[in-house]
N, C-alpha and C positions, 0 to 999 in steps of 0.2 A: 417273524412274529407280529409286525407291524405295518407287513405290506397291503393287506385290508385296506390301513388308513392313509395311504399314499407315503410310506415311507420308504426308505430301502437302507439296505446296511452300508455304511459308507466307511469304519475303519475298524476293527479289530485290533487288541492290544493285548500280551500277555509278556509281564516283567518278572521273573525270579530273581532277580538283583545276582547274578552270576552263581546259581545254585542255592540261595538264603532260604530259609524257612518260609520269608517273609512273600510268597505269590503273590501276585495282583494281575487282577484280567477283569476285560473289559470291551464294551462296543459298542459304536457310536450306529444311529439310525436319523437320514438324515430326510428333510422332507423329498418327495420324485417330484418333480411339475416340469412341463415343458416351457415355462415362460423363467429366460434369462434373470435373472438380479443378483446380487454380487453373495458372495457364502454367507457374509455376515449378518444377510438380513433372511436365511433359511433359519426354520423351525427344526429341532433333532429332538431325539429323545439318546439318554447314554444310560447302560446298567452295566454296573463293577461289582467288584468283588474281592474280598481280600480275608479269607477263611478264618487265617489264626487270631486277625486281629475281630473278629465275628461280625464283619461290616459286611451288608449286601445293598446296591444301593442302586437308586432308581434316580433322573434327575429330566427334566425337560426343559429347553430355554430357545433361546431366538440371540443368533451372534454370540456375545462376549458372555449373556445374559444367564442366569440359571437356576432355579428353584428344583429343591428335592418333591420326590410324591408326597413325603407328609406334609407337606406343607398345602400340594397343591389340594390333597384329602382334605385339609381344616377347612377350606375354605369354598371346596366343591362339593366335597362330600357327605352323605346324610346317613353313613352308617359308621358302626364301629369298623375301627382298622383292621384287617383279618389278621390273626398270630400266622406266626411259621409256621408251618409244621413237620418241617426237620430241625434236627441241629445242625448249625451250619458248618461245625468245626468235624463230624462228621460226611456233611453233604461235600466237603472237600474231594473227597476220596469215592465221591458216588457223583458221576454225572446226572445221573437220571434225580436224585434229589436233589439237584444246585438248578437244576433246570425248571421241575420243580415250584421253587423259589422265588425264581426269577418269572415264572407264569403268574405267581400270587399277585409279585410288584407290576405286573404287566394287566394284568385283570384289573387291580387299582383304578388303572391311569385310562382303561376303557371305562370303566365306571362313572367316573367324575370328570374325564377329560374333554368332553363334548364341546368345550371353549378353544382348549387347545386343538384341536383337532378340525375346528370348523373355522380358525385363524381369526378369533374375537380379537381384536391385538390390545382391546380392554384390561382380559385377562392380567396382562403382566404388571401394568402399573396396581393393580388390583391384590396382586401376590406380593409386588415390594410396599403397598401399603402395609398389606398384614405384618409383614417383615419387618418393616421400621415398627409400628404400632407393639410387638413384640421386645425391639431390642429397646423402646422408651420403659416397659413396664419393667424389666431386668433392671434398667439403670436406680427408678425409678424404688423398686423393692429392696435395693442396697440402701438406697438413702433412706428410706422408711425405718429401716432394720438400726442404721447410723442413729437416725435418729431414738428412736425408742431406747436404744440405749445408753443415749445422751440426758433422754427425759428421767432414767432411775437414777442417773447419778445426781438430776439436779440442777447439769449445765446448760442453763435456759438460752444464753446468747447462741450458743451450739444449734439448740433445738429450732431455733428462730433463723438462723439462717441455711439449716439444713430444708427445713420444713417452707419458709415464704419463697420458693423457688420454682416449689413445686405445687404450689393452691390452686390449680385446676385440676389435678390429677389425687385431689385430699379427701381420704374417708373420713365420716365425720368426728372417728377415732382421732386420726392423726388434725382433724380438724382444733378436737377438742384440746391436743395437745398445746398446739402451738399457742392459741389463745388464752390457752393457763401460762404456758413459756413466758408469753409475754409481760401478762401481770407479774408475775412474780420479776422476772428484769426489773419491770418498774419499779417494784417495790424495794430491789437490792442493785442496784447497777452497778454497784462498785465489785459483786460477787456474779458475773450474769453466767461466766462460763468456767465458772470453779462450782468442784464438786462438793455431796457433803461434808460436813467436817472442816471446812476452810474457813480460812477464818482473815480480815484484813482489818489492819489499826488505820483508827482512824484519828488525823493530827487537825485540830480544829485550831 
């Protein structure tokens, strides 16, 4: 399916785990070139499959290296993602729809893959950009979430050290947070990260 673009099948994999429900199959396509250099620094493409658990999955990388199609689609891509259009939990038991399937993920990767394909080696640090730039917003959206409901209850010193961590990355909501957070610390420091309702004596 990918020898157009200089690939060739290089491994075939199919696990039933000694008769289990659980299938998995899979195959690796690895770059063809006639000029030697060691496997690790070859470009592949790999598509899996694993029915019941409804995963069909596309993946391109260089060595140890590997980004999924969706990923490579966010970031190459300029159209919507095409849907299935089988069920996969069906297409199990019909070659001709798992195949199919695997055309859809494969037209993908012809569509957007032009970098990969034409060996930008750009590309990659470009993808584990997007990829960190991703796993910071996830971190990023917990402490946001942390915070806000730190801010109902009142727990200013909470809010201020959830929130001054992350001040490049502040909507002007959570902006606004913080900088009320603060005032009011000022104004009670002895209450900054108790909630309503609390109450401390004070021995003059």
């Amino acid at each position: 399916m990918l020898e157009e673009y200089g690939f060739k099948l290089d491994h075939v994999v199919i696990t039933d785990d000694n008769g289990s429900i659980w299938v998995h199959g899979g195959a690796r396509y690895i770059e063809n070139t006639s000029l030697w250099y060691p496997f690790r620094k070859k470009r592949f493409v790999r598509i899996s499959t694993t029915p019941l658990r409804l995963e069909l999955d596309l993946d391109i990388g260089i060595g140890d290296n590997f980004f999924t199609i969706y990923e490579l689609h966010e970031l190459e891509g300029n159209q919507a993602f095409p849907k299935r259009t089988h069920d996969l939990y069906k297409a199990m038991y019909d070659e001709n729809q798992l195949k199919t399937e695997f055309e859809r993920l494969i037209q993908v990767l012809k569509d957007c893959g032009k970098r990969f394909f034409s060996n930008d080696t750009s590309l990659w640090s470009d993808l584990e950009s997007q990829r960190n730039k991703h796993s910071i917003e996830k971190v990023n959206n917990q402490i946001f979430k942390e915070a806000e409901i730190a801010f109902k209850k009142q727990e200013w010193t909470t809010v201020i050290n959830l929130l001054e961590t992350k001040k490049e990355y502040l909507s002007e909501l959570n902006l606004t947070r913080l900088n009320y957070a603060r005032k009011k610390a000022q104004q009670h420091p002895t209450i900054g990260s108790r909630g309503p309702g609390s109450h401390v004596r004070r021995f003059e």
